[in-house]
C-alpha positions in Angstrom: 109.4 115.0 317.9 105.3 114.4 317.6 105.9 111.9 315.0 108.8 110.4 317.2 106.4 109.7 320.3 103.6 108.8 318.0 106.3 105.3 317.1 106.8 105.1 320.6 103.3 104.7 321.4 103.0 102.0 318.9 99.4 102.3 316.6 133.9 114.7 299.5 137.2 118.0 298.3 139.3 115.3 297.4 136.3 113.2 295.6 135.7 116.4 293.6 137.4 114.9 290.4 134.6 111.6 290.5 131.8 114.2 291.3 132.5 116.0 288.2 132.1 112.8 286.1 129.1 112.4 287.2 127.9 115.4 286.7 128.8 115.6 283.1 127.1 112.5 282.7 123.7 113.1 283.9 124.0 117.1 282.3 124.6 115.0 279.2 121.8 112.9 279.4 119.5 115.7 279.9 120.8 117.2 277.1 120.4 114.5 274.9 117.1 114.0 275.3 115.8 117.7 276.1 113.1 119.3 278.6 110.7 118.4 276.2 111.0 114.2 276.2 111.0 112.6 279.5 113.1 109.8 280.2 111.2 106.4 281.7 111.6 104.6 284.5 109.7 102.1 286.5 110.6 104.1 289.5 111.1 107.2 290.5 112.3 108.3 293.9 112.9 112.2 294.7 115.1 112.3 297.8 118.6 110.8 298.3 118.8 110.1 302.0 118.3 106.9 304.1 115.1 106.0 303.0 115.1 107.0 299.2 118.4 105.0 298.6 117.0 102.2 300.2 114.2 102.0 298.3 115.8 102.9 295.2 118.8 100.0 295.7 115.8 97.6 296.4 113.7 98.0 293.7 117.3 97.8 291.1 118.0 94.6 292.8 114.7 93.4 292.2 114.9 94.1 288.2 113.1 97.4 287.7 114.8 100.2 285.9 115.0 102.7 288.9 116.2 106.5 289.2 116.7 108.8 292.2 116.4 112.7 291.9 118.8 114.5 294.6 119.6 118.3 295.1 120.7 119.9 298.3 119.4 123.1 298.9 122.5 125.2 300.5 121.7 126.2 304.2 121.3 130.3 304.3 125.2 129.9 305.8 126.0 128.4 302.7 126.8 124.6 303.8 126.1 122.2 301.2 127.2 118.3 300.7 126.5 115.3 298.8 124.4 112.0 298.5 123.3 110.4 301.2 120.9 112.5 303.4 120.5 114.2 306.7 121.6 111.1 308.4 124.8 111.0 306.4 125.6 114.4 306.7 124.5 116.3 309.0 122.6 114.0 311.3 123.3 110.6 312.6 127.5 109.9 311.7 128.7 113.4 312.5 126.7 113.6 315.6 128.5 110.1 317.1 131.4 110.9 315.8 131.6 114.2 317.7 130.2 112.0 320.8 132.3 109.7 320.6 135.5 112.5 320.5 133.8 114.0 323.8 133.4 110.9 325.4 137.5 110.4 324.7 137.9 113.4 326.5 136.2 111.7 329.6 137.9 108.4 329.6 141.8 110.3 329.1 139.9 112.0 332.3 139.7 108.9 333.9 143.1 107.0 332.3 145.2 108.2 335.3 142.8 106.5 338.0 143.8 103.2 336.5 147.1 103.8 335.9 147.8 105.8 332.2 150.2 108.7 333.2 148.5 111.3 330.8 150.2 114.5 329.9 148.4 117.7 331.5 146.5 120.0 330.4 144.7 118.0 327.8 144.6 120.0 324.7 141.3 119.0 321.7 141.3 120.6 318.6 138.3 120.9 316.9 140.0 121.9 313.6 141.2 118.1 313.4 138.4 116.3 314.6 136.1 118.0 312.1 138.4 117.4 309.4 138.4 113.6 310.1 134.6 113.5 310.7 134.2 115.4 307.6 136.3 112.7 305.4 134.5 110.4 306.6 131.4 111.8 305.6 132.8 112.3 302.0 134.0 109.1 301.7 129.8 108.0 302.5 128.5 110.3 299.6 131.2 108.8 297.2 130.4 104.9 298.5 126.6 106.0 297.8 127.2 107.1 294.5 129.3 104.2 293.2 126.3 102.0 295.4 123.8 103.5 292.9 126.2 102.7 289.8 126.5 99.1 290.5 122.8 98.7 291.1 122.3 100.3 287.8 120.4 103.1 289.6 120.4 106.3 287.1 121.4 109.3 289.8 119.9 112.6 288.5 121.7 116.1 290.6 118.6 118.0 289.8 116.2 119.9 292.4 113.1 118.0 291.2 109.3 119.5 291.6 106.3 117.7 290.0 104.6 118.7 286.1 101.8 115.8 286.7 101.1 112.4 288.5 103.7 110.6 286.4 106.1 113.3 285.2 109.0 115.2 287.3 111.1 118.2 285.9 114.1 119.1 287.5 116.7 122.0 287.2 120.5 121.2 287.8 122.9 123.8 289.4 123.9 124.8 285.5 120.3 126.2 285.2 119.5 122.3 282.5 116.2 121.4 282.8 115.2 117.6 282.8 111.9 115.7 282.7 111.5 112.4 284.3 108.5 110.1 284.1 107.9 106.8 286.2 105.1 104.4 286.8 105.7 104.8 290.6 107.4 108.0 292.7 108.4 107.7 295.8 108.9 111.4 298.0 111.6 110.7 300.2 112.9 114.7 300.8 113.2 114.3 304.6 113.7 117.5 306.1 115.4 120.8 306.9 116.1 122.2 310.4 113.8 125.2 311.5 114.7 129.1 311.5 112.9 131.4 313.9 111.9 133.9 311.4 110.6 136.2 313.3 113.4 136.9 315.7 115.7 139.6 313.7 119.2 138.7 313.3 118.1 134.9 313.7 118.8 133.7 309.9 121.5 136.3 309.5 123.7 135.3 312.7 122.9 131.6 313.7 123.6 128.5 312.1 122.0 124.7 312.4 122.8 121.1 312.7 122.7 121.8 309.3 126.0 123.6 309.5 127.8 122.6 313.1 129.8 119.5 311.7 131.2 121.1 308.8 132.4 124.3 310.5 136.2 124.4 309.7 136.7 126.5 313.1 135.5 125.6 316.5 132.2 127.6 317.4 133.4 128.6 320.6 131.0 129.7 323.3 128.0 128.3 322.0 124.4 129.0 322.7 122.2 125.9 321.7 118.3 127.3 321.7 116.0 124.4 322.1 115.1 121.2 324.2 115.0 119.2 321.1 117.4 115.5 321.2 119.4 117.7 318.7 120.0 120.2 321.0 121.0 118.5 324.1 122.9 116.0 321.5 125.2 119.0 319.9 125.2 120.4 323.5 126.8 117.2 325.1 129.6 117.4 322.8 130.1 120.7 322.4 130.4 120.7 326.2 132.8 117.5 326.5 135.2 118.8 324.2 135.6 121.5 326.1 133.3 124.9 324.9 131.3 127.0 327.0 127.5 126.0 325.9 124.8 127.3 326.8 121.2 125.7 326.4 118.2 128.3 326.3 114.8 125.8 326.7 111.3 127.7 326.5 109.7 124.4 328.6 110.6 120.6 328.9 113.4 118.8 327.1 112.8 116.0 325.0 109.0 116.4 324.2 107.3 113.2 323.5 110.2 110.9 325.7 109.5 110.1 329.1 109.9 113.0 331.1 111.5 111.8 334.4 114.5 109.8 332.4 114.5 113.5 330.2 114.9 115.2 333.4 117.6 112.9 334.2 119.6 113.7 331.7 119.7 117.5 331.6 120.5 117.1 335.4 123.4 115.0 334.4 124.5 117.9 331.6 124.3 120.6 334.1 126.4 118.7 336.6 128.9 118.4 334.1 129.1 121.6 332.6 126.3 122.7 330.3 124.4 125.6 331.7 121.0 125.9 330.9 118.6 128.8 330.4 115.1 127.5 331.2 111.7 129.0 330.2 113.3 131.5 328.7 113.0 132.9 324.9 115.4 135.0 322.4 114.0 138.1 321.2 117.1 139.2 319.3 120.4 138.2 317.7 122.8 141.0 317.3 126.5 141.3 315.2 129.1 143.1 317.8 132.1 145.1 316.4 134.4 141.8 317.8 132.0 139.7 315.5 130.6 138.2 318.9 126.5 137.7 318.9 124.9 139.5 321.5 121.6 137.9 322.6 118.7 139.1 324.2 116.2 136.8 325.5 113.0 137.0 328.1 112.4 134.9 331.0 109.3 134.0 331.1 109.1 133.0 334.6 110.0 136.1 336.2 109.2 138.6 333.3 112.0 139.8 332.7 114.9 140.6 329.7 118.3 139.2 329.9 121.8 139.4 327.8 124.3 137.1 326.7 127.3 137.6 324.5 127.9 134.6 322.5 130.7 133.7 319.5 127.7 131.0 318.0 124.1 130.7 318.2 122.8 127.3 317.8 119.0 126.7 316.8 117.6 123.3 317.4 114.1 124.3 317.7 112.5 121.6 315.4 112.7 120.5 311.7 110.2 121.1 308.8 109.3 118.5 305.8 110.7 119.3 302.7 108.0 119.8 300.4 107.1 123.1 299.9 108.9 123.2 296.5 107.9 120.2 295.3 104.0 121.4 293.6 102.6 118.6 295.0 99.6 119.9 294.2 99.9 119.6 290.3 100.2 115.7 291.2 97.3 115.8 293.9 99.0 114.7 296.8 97.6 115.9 299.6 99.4 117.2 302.7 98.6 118.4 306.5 98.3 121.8 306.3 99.5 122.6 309.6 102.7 120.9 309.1 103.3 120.3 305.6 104.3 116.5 305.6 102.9 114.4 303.0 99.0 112.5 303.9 100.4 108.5 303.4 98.2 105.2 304.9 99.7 102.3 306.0 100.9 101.1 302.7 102.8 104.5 302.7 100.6 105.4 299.7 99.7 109.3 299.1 96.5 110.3 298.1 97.5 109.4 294.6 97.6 105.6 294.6 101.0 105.2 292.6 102.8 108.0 294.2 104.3 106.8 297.9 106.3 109.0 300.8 108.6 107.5 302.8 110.6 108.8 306.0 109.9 111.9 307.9 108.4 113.8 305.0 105.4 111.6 305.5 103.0 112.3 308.2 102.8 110.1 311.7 106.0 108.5 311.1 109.1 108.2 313.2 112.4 110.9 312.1 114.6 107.8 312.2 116.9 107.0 309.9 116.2 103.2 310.6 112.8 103.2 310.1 112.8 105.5 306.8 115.7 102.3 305.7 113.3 99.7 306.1 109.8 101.2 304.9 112.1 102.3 302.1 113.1 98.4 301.3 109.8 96.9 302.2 108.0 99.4 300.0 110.4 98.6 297.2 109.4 94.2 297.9 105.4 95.5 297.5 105.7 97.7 294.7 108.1 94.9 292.8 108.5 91.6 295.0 105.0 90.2 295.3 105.3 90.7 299.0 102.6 92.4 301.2 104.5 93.0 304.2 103.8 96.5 305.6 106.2 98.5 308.2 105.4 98.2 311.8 105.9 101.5 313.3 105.4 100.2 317.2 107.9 99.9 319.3 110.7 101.5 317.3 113.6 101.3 319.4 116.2 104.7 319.7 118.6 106.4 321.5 119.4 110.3 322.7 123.6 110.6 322.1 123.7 112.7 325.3 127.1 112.8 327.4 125.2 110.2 329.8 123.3 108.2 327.0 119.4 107.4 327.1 118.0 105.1 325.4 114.2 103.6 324.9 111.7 101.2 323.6 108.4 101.3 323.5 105.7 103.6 325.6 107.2 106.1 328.7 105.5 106.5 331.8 102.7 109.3 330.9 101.8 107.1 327.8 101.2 104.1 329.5 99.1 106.4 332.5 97.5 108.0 329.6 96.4 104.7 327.5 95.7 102.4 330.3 94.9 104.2 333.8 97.7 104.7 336.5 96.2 102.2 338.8 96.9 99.4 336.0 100.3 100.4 335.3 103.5 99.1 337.2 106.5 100.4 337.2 110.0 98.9 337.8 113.3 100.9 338.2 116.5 101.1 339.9 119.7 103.1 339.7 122.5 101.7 339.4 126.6 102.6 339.5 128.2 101.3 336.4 131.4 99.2 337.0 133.6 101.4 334.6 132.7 104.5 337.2 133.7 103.1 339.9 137.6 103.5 340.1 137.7 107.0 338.9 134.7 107.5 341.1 132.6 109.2 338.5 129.1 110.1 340.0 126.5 108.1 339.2 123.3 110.1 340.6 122.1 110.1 337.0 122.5 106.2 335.9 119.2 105.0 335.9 116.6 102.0 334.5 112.7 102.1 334.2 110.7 99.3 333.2 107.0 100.4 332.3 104.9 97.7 332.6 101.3 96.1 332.9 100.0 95.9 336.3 97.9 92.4 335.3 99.2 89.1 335.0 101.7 88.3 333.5 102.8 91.8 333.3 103.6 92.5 330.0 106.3 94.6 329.1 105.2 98.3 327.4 108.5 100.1 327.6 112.1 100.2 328.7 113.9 103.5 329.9 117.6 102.9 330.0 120.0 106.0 331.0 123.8 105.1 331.2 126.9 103.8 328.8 126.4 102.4 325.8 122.8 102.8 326.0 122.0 102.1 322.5 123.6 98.5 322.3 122.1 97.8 325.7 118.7 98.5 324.3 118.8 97.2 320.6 119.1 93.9 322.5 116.0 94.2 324.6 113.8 95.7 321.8 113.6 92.3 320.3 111.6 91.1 323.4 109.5 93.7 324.2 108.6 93.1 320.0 107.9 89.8 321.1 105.8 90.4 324.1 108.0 89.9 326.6 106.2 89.8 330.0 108.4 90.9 333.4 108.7 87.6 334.5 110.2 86.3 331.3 112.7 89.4 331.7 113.5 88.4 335.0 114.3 85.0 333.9 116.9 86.4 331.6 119.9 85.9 332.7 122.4 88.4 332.8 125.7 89.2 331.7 128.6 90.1 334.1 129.5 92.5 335.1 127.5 94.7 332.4 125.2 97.5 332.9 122.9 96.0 330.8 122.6 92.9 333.4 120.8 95.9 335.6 117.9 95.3 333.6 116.8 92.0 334.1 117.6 92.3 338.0 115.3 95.1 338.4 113.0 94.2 341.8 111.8 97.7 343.1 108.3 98.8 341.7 107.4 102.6 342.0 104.0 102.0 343.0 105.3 100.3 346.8 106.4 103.7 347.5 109.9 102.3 348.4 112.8 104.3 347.7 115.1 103.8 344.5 118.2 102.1 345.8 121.7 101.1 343.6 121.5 97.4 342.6 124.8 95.3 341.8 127.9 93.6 342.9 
C-alpha cells in the first residue's frame, strides 16, 4: 500500500499433458549440459508474472536470446499454479471474475423491477463459479507458456537464487540443479501475501488471496482480517454471493487512498451486508471438534477480549517482496532492510548496474500489474532498443473492485493538503444517483465524485475520486487528461456523455471550501 500512495503522489488439470512436455524439456536441457556449465543468454529474467513476461517477450521480439526462471512456492495450504504471476492467478482475473459473479447476484436482484420474472430464492454455487474462474485461469498459464515459445523465450521451472553477478542456479521440483548466466537479469519475483506469525493457530488455520480462488468448496462464514484493497475486495464478493463475512480492521481502510472516498466505501459494505470489526485485533485462531475456527480477538477501543466462531479465516494484512531466497547478496544488490524490496533508481537499475528489478519487488514502486507491464517493456526498449525512455510512475491510474467500485487518479485530499497547504487546495465534489439505480430504487447514499484541485488559476487538476459503477472505465478515460494537465475549466468544457455516470464528472460545480452542502447532480 506505501508504494501504492507513493504512485499516487506522483515523484491448468486438463493442460497437465502440455505441462509435462515442458517439463521434460527444460529437465532435459539441464541435464545435458549439467550444474557445472551454464547456459547463456543475453537476458535473464527471474519471475514469471506481469512484469517479467513482459520484459522477457520484449527483449525476444527485439532479437536478444532471452530466458525467464519461474517457480511457485506452494502456499503453507498447499495452493500452487502455473505461469503467469499473482495477477494471473491469484490477483487481478480471479478477483473480477468473483466481482463480477456478485455483481450478477445484484442485477438478478434488480431484473424483476424492470420486468424479468426471476425464479425465487436465488440459489449461487460457489463450487461452479470457482471451477469456471479456475479454467480460465489455466487456460492464461497455458496461453503464457506457448507466448514464450513463439517468441523463442527458453522457460526454465526452476526456483532460481543467485551464485554471482552474472550467474543464477536453480533447483527444479525433481531436486535438477541448473546454472544460468546472462549479460543482464532482471528480478521480477513480485510478492507473497503476509502471515501473522506470531498469532498461534494463524499459519495452521487461515488461508490467503493466495488460496481463496482456488478453494474447490465455498469458505462459508468468512472472517477477512485486514483494511487492505484485498480485503475489502475478497469481502465484497464474498458478501454478494451470499456468505456471512466478517471484516476485522485494526485502524483505517485503504491506507495511502483518500480517506473520505475510503470511508465511503466501507459504509456502503456495511449497508449491504459486510459487518465489520473495527480497531480490533486477533490474538488467536483455534481448530473446534466441528472443524469450525474459533477466534479471539481484543478491542482495542474498549480493552476488552471478544469471540467469534468462524468456518474460514481470511488474512489480508499486507504482502512481502519475494526475495529472501534469492542471495542477493552474493550478486551485491542491495535491499531496504526494513522491508526487503530490491534498492532500484529511475532506470530501475539495482545497485549492480546490469542487474534491474521490476514490479513490486522493487522499492517505491506501485503493486500494479499495469505498471510492472510497462516498466517491464520499456526496460526491455533500453536495455536492447536504443531507446531512453524511462517509466513515469505519477499519476498511475487504479481501481478498488469493491461491491460499489472506487476508482482514482492522481493525489487524494490529505496529499494535496499535505504538498501544497489547505488554503491553496480546492476541492470539487458531488453525489450523484446513477440512472441504472433508479427503477429498482437502489440507495445511492454512497455514489460519490471528488475532484482535487489547485486553488490558483487555472486550477489544475491533481486528482480525481470517483465511487460508483463501472468506476474503472470511467476513470481510465479521465487519467489521460489529468496526464496531460488538464485544468478544471478544460474539464468543465468537456462535454458529457448521456445519460452516464461518468458525465457526473465534468458537471461537477460545488467546491468544498464554500461550505455548501453536497447535493445530487443530474437529469
Amino acid at each position: 500500500m506505501a508504494a501504492m500512495a507513493a504512485a499516487l503522489r506522483g515523484p491448468l488439470a486438463r493442460f497437465r499433458s502440455r505441462t509435462r512436455v515442458w517439463t521434460r524439456g527444460t529437465r532435459g536441457a539441464a541435464n545435458a549440459v549439467g550444474a557445472g556449465q551454464p547456459q547463456n543468454f543475453d537476458l535473464l529474467v527471474i519471475g514469471g508474472g506481469s512484469g517479467g513476461l513482459a520484459c522477457a517477450k520484449e527483449a525476444a521480439q527485439l532479437g536478444r536470446k532471452v530466458a525467464v526462471a519461474d517457480y511457485v512456492e506452494p502456499s503453507p495450504r498447499g495452493t500452487r499454479w502455473g505461469l503467469g504471476g499473482t495477477c494471473v492467478n491469484v490477483g487481478c482475473i480471479p478477483k473480477k471474475l468473483m466481482h463480477q459473479a456478485a455483481l450478477l447476484g445484484g442485477m438478478i436482484k434488480d431484473a424483476h423491477h424492470y420486468g424479468w420474472e426471476v425464479a425465487q430464492p436465488i440459489q449461487h454455487s460457489w463450487k461452479k463459479m470457482a471451477e469456471a474462474v479456475q479454467n480460465h485461469v489455466k487456460s492464461l498459464n497455458w496461453g503464457h507458456r506457448v507466448q514464450l515459445q513463439d517468441r523463442k523465450v527458453k522457460y526454465f521451472n526452476i526456483k532460481a537464487n543467485f551464485v554471482n553477478k552474472h550467474t543464477v542456479q536453480g533447483v527444479d521440483k525433481g531436486g535438477k540443479v541448473t546454472l544460468l548466466s546472462a549479460d543482464h537479469i532482471v528480478i521480477a519475483t513480485g510478492g507473497r501475501p503476509r502471515y501473522p506469525t506470531q498469532i498461534k493457530g494463524a499459519v495452521e488455520y487461515g488461508i490467503t488471496s493466495d488460496d481463496i480462488f482456488w478453494l474447490k468448496e465455498s469458505p462459508g462464514k468468512t472472517l477477512v482480517v485486514g483494511a487492505s484493497y484485498v480485503a475489502l475486495e475478497c469481502a465484497g464478493f464474498l458478501t454478494g454471493i451470499g456468505l456471512d463475512t466478517t471484516v476485522m480492521m485494526r485502524s483505517i481502510p485503504l491506507r495511502g487512498f483518500d480517506q473520505q472516498m475510503s470511508s465511503l466505501v466501507t459504509e456502503h459494505m456495511e449497508s449491504h451486508g459486510t459487518r465489520f470489526l473495527k480497531g480490533c485485533v486477533p490474538s488467536l485462531i483455534k481448530k473446534l471438534p466441528t472443524g469450525q475456527l474459533q477466534v479471539t480477538w481484543e478491542d482495542h477501543a474498549s480493552g476488552k477480549e471478544d469471540t467469534g466462531t468462524f468456518d474460514t479465516v481470511l488474512w489480508a494484512i499486507g504482502r512481502v517482496p519475494e526475495t529472501r531466497n534469492l542471495n542477493l547478496e552474493k550478486a551485491g544488490v542491495n535491499v531496504n532492510p526494513e522491508n526487503q524490496k530490491v534498492v532500484v533508481d529511475a532506470q530501475e537499475a539495482t545497485s549492480v548496474p546490469h542487474i534491474f528489478a521490476i514490479g513490486d519487488v522493487a522499492e517505491g514502486r506501485p503493486e500494479l500489474t499495469p505498471t510492472a507491464i510497462k516498466a517491464g517493456k520499456l526496460l526491455a526498449q533500453r536495455l536492447f532498443g536504443k531507446s531512453s525512455a524511462l517509466m513515469d510512475y505519477s499519476s498511475v491510474p487504479t481501481t478498488v473492485f469493491t461491491p460499489l467500485e472506487y476508482g482514482c487518479v492522481g493525489l487524494s485530499e490529505e496529499e494535496a493538503v499535505a504538498l501544497h497547504g489547505q488554503e491553496h487546495v480546492e476541492v470539487y465534489h458531488a453525489y450523484y444517483k446513477p440512472l441504472e439505480f433508479t427503477v429498482p430504487d437502489r440507495d445511492a447514499s454512497q455514489c460519490y465524485i471528488k475532484m482535487v484541485c489547485l486553488r490558483e488559476p487555472p486550477q489544475l487538476v491533481l486528482g480525481l475520486h470517483f465511487l460508483g459503477p463501472n468506476a474503472g472505465e470511467v476513470t481510465q478515460g479521465f487519467a489521460l487528461g489529468i496526464k496531460c494537465g488538464a485544468s478544471y475549466a478544460q474539464v468543465m468544457q468537456t462535454v458529457g456523455i448521456h445519460p452516464t455516470c461518468s458525465e457526473e464528472v465534468v458537471k461537477l460545480h460545488i467546491s468544498k471550501r464554500s461550505g455548501l452542502d453536497p447535493t445530487v447532480t443530474g437529469c
